[in-house]
C-alpha positions in Angstrom: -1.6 -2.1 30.5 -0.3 -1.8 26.8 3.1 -2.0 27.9 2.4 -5.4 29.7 0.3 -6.8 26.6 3.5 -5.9 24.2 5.7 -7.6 26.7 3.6 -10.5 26.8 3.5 -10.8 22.9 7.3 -10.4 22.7 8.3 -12.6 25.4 4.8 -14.9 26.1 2.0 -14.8 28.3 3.8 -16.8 30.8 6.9 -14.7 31.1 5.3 -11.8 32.1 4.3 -11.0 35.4 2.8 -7.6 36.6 3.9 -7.2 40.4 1.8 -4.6 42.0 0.1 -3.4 45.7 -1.5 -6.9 45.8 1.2 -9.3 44.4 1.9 -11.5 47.3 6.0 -11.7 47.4 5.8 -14.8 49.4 4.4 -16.9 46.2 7.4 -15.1 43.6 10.5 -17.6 43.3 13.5 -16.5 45.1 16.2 -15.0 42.8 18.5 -15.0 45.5 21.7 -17.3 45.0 24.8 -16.4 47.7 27.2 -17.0 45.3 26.2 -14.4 43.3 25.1 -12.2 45.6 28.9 -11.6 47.2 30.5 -11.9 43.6 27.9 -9.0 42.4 29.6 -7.3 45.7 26.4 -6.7 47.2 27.3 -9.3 50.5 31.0 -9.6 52.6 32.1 -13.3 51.5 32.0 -13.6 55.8 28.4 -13.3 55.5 26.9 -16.0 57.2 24.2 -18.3 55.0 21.8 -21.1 56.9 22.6 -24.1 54.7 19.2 -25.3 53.0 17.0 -22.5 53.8 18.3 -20.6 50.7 14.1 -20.4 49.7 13.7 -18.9 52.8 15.6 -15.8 52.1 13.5 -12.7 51.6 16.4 -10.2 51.0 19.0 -8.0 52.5 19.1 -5.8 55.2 21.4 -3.3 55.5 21.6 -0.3 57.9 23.8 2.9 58.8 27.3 1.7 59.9 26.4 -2.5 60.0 26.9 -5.3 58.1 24.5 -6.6 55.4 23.1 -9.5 56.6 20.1 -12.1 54.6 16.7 -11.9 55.8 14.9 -15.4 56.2 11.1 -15.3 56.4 10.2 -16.7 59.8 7.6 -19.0 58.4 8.8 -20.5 55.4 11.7 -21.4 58.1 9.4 -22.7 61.0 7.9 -24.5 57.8 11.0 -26.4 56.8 11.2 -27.6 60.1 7.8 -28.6 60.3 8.3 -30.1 56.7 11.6 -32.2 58.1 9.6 -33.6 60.6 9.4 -31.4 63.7 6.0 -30.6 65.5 5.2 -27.1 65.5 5.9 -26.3 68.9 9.5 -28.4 68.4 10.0 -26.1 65.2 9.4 -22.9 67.2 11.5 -23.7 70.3 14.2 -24.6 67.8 14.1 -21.7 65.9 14.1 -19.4 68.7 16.8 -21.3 70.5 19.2 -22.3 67.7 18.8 -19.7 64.7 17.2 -16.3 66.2 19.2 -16.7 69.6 22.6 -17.7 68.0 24.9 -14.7 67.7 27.7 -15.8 65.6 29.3 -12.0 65.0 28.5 -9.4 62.9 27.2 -11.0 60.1 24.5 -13.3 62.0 21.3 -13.9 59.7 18.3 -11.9 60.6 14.8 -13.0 60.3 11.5 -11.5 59.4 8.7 -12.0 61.0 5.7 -10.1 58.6 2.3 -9.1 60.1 
């Protein structure tokens, strides 16, 4: 706890944050931007982005011998369709029909679904 009071009194109470076991990741902002992400070399420039969900990226997942691909929260996504003015049930059968069941190749976004 020292550490994080000198950090707050070098760089202010409000640019500190202490993430720990209960920090809910959902509320943090997302310091995810694509173009920076492939430049840094840590995506294929073929990596396939959602236009407009960028918020809804959670991270990267990577395995042996595939393709990084982003991770988009399932339900900040169902609630950006909900938000652009689908009902829920619209927003779900969407989702399942035109972003989880379109393969596009190797580098098709996944999605996260947390319980």
């Amino acid at each position: 706890m020292e550490l994080v009071n000198t950090l707050k009194a070098v760089f202010g109470e409000d640019k500190v944050m202490v993430i720990d076991e209960k920090t809910d990741f959902s509320k943090l902002p997302n310091p995810f931007k694509f173009q920076n992400l492939i430049d840094d070399g840590l995506l294929d420039p073929e990596t396939i982005k959602m236009d407009g969900y960028d918020d809804c990226i959670v991270g990267i997942v990577e395995g042996f011998g595939s393709t990084r691909l982003l991770c988009y929260d399932k339900v900040k996504v169902l609630e950006r369709l909900v938000k652009d003015g689908m009902a829920y049930g619209e927003a779900l059968e969407y989702y399942e029909f035109n972003m989880l069941g379109a393969f596009v190749g190797e580098s098709t976004p996944c999605f996260l679904d947390k319980f």
